[in-house]
Phi, psi and omega in degrees: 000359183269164171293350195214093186281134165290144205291328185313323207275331189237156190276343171308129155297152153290124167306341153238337187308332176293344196269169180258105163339156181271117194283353186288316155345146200281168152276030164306148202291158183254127198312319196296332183254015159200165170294175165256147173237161152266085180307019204225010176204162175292148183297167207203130207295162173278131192314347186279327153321319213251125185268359179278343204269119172257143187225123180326176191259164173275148169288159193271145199296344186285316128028281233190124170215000170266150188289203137289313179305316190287304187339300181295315188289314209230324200245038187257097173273125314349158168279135180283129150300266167349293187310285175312334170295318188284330179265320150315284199335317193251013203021066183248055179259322173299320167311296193301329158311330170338117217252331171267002203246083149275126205221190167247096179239131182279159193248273160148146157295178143307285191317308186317298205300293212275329179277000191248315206237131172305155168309312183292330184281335163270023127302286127026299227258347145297345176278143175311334168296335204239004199320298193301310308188305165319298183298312172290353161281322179284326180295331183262009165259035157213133167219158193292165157073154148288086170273099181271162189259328202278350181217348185221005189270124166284186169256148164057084186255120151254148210224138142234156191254177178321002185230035139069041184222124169292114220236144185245141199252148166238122144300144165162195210230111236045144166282167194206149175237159208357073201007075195233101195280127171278161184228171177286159002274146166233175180069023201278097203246142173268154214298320181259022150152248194211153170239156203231138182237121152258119198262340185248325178211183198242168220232105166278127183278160184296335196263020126217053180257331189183137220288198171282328178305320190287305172311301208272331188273329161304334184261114198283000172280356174242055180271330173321302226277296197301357164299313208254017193270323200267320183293333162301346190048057169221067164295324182271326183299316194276004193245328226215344202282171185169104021240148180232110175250133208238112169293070218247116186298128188300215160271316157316296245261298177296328120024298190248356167282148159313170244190352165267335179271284174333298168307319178305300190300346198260317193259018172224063189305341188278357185271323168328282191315297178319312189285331172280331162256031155279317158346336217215144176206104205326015194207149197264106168268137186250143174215110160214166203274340168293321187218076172289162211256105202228166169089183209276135154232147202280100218264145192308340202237101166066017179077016185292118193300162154248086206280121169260127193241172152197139179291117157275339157318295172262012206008085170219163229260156169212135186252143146053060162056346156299120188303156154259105183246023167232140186228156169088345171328110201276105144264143191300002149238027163168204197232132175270127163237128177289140156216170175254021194227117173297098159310114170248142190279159170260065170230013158338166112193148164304158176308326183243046178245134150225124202261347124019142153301159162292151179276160202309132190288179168308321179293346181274018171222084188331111165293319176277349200288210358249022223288149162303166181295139185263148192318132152319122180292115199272348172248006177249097164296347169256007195245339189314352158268334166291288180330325171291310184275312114036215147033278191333314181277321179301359162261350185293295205284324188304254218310322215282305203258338197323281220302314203263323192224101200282337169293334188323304205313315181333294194293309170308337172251028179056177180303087177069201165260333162000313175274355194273326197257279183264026163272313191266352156315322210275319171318327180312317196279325187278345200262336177285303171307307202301317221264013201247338182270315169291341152285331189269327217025358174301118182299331199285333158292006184287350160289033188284004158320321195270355170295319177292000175289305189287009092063268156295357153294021163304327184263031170259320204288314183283348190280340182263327159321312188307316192303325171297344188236359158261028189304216208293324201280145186285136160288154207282012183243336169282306169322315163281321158300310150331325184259346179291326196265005144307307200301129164316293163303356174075024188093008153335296196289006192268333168333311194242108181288333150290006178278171185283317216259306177279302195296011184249315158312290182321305165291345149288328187274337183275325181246285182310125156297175174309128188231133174300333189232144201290310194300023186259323166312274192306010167260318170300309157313302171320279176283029162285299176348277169336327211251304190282326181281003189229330175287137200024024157265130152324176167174176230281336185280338171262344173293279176342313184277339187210083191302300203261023173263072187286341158239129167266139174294144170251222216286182167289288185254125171209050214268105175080329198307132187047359147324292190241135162289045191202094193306301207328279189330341207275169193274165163087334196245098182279135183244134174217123215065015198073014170249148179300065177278004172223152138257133197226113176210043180276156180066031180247042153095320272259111166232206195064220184245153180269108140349110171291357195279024179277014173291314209290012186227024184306335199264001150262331195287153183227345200219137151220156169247093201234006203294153190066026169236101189313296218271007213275142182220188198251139166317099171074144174276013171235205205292351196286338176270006185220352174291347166303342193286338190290321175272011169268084160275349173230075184230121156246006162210133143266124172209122187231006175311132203039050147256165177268035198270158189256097193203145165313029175136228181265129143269151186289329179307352151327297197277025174268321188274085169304349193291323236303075179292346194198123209218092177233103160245015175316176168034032191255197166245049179259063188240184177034068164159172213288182192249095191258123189287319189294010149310275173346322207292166179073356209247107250217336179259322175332103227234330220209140165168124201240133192199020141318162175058037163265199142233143189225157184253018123237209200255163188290154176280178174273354176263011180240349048068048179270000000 
């Protein structure tokens, strides 16, 4: 696909790859050092192809002593500007003076040049920026061989020429190229081949030919994205805008986003808009493998940086660790990079995901306390002061504080019960005879003292309350005690109020209602775990690629996750019976560390998914960051492939999950160490298993071998 074929394919040199850049020059990528591809058109034959082209014998140096270059420089009346001017720029000057590099070059006037393209833009296309953009316009005024018009040119003959675009040449008086009449002098021959003088245009390649918007509505893999181009309404952005390099997501791209982003992104174009020129960057980024192109460039949307990387291993090019995978794609006012991955910026989120705690749930604002005080019983006059005074605070209190604030009941009963018991017998007694004589008047009721004994079913009365009022919900110190005897560290981590494992406490104690069985807790812990430790945290691998990068974005979808008191609901977590049987979280952003505490929820999971979450890595390269994977016994698929997790080689914890039916570590740092086959062993389901793009210190094993 590129416009400019490498010289390995063919023994013709390339005219630019070959030439030598100007050192006076910015360090802008230089044309010369890799092809350019078009992602918006089919690969195209090597010029070397074409079996219809016969090519003249060369004139002999005696002959000819001038290049195509000096031709064009010196034996041109009007003398041409532009051309020459356009081949310094990108120094391909050399080629063409080349004595073995025989081509065919058409020449353009000035006029030609000035009637197609505004001045600034060929000014544009003399700068070190526009170097690719050069080349492939100068690359489609050359073909191989001597073509002459006068002995071998057909009607409708096709060539294809150096910027890997086919151009049709015709004979007749005049002769024409994609029908661009040469005028004399043609046939104009040079020690290295013939020159053709074009006088009305210039012979335009598509890749500055058509805008970037125009590129992208032709290829029918970017039909999503020129729908949502349009509903943003930056259609004039993407046409006009110059220079622009457009990270542009395929149909795949959209694909593989959630259906909670896409849709959102459709029925909201200013969010839509935004996101797509998180996409976009004022300036023409070029990717070659010699002198690559990396570090934060500043994205059309709120400034947000793009950090571009590349694998010297494998050389391949990355925008925010999303791969690229057409690279260079040329529009006359920039450049397209394919991806298959939706970029979103960070400060994204759906309307309703907030990774904030949730506010304190309902039980800690009691609906029921307040019952009125209950009526005095009216015909048993002495007891009518305990019940009355009594009573009151245990319906107040049992609801209202427990769950959340557990010293509360205390304070509601004032100092203790204490006042309840001998402070009211000596009220009791003087208030009671009077008022018992003058309704009765019977003197025989003058015991009434010893009536005041009974009374003492004063203490039946607090024994039957109480029960009511230390129940089910547990205090935050019984929570933690449940998680204490779980916690990997045995509650050491609890230590650092800033670790992931106490804010994942702290959202237990905080949030979750009262659960009939403790193991709802330690599930809830587990995937709190999960969520604080990988969302906006750094590690050592993003401290290293971007030192000066102080808020990292969290996950892409963070939908209910710590949010709703209902795992099941969180994106990602599939429930079956109310237990967690899948966490499915690829392509979401996930960085810091993969939590080991997804061990506490192993006797349900079945499935976890992490693939594409680049920067997410293991507690540690050894077994304390990878032994939890031993304990997930009923998992039937694993996937951490293009993660950054760490182990010496293969680890044996494999062959601990008898369930394993499907296993993908690829493109990890599961390296520089053996491929140990007894990982494998025992393992009777197993169907799948991808461990590419590592490097390993042995040989395929003998467990692989049937």
């Amino acid at each position: 696909e590129s416009p400019i074929p490498n010289p390995t394919e063919s023994p013709i040199p390339n005219p630019i790859e070959s030439a030598t850049p100007n050192p006076t020059e910015s360090p802008t990528p230089n044309p010369t050092e890799s092809p350019t591809s078009n992602p918006t058109k089919s690969p195209i034959s090597n010029p070397t192809d074409n079996p219809t082209v016969q090519s003249s014998s060369s004139p002999t140096a005696e002959e000819v002593s001038l290049s195509t270059f000096e031709i064009v420089t010196q034996d041109f009346e009007p003398p041409l500007f532009w051309l020459p001017f356009l081949v310094k720029a990108i120094g391909a000057q050399a080629v063409l003076n080349d004595p073995n590099f025989i081509h065919t070059l058409f020449a353009p006037s000035d006029d030609a040049f000035t009637s197609v393209f505004p001045s600034d833009y060929l000014e544009n296309l003399a700068s070190t920026e526009w170097a690719f953009h050069t080349a492939c316009l100068l690359g489609n005024h050359i073909l191989e061989n001597f073509i002459r018009p006068t002995d071998n040119w057909m009607t409708d003959e096709r060539i294809t020429s150096f910027s890997r675009e086919t151009v049709i040449l015709n004979a007749g008086e005049p002769p024409t190229v994609n029908s661009i009449q040469l005028v004399e002098p043609f046939n104009t021959v040079a020690m290295n081949g013939l020159v053709h003088y074009v006088e009305t245009s210039p012979v335009v390649p598509e890749c500055v030919g058509r805008s970037i918007l125009v590129a992208l509505q032709e290829n029918p893999k970017y039909e999503r994205l020129t729908n949502l181009i349009d509903i943003a309404d930056l259609s004039d952005v993407v046409a006009n805008t110059r220079p622009l390099t457009f990270f542009a997501p395929t149909n795949e791209a959209f694909e593989n986003a959630p259906d909670a982003i896409t849709d959102y992104l459709i029925d909201n174009p200013e969010e839509l808009k935004k996101v797509l020129l998180y996409h976009s960057v004022l300036k023409n980024i070029y990717f070659q493998s010699r002198n690559p192109t990396t570090g934060a460039f500043t994205s059309e949307y709120n400034d947000f940086p793009l950090f571009l990387t590349h694998d010297d291993d494998d050389d391949k090019f990355f925008v925010d660790r999303v791969e690229i995978e057409e690279i260079n794609g040329l529009g006359m006012n920039g450049v397209i990079q394919s991806i298959n991955t939706l970029l979103l910026p960070p400060d994204f989120s759906l309307p309703s995901q907030s990774p904030s705690n949730a506010p304190t749930p309902e039980l800690s604002l009691p609906p029921t306390p307040q019952p009125t005080p209950q009526p005095t019983p009216g015909p048993t006059p002495s007891p009518t002061p305990l019940p009355t005074s009594q009573p009151t605070p245990f319906p107040t209190s049992p609801p209202n504080p427990a769950p959340t604030f557990p010293p509360t009941p205390n304070p509601t009963f004032s100092p203790t019960s204490n006042p309840t018991f001998p402070p009211t017998p000596n009220p009791t007694f003087p208030p009671t005879p009077e008022p018992t004589r003058p309704p009765t008047g019977e003197p025989t009721s003058q015991p009434t003292p010893e009536p005041t004994e009974p009374p003492t079913p004063e203490l039946t009365l607090p024994p039957t309350s109480e029960p009511t009022f230390p129940p089910t919900p547990p205090l935050t110190s019984t929570i933690r005690a449940i998680i204490e005897t779980v916690a990997l560290q045995g509650g050491a981590e609890f230590d650092d109020p800033d670790s992931y494992q106490s804010k994942a406490l702290r959202y237990l104690e905080d949030d979750i209602s009262a659960q009939d069985d403790d193991t709802e807790y330690i599930r809830y812990y587990s995937l709190a775990c999960i969520f604080y430790a990988s969302s906006g945290v750094s590690n050592e691998f993003l401290d290293k690629e971007f030192p000066n990068v102080d808020t990292l974005p969290g996950w892409i979808t963070t939908f209910n996750w710590v949010t709703d008191n209902n795992y099941c609901t969180w994106f990602g977590i599939t429930c079956d019976e109310g237990l967690p049987t899948k966490l499915e979280l690829p392509n979401n952003r996930m960085y810091g560390i993969f939590a080991p505490e997804i061990q506490l929820v192993s006797d349900s999971l079945e499935v976890i998914d992490l693939f594409n979450n680049f920067f997410l890595t293991t507690n540690g390269s050894g077994d304390e960051g990878n032994a939890w994977i031993g304990k997930m016994t009923n998992l039937q698929n694993l996937f951490f492939g293009t993660t950054s997790f760490q182990y010496d080689g293969i680890p044996t914890f494999i062959n601990q999950i008898p369930t394993l039916a499907e296993i993908d570590f690829s493109n990890t740092l599961y390296s520089d160490g053996p491929i140990r086959g007894e990982a494998f062993n025992g393992l009777s389901n197993l169907r799948y298993v991808d461990f590419g793009d590592n490097k390993y210190t042995s040989s395929i094993p003998n467990e692989f071998v049937f």
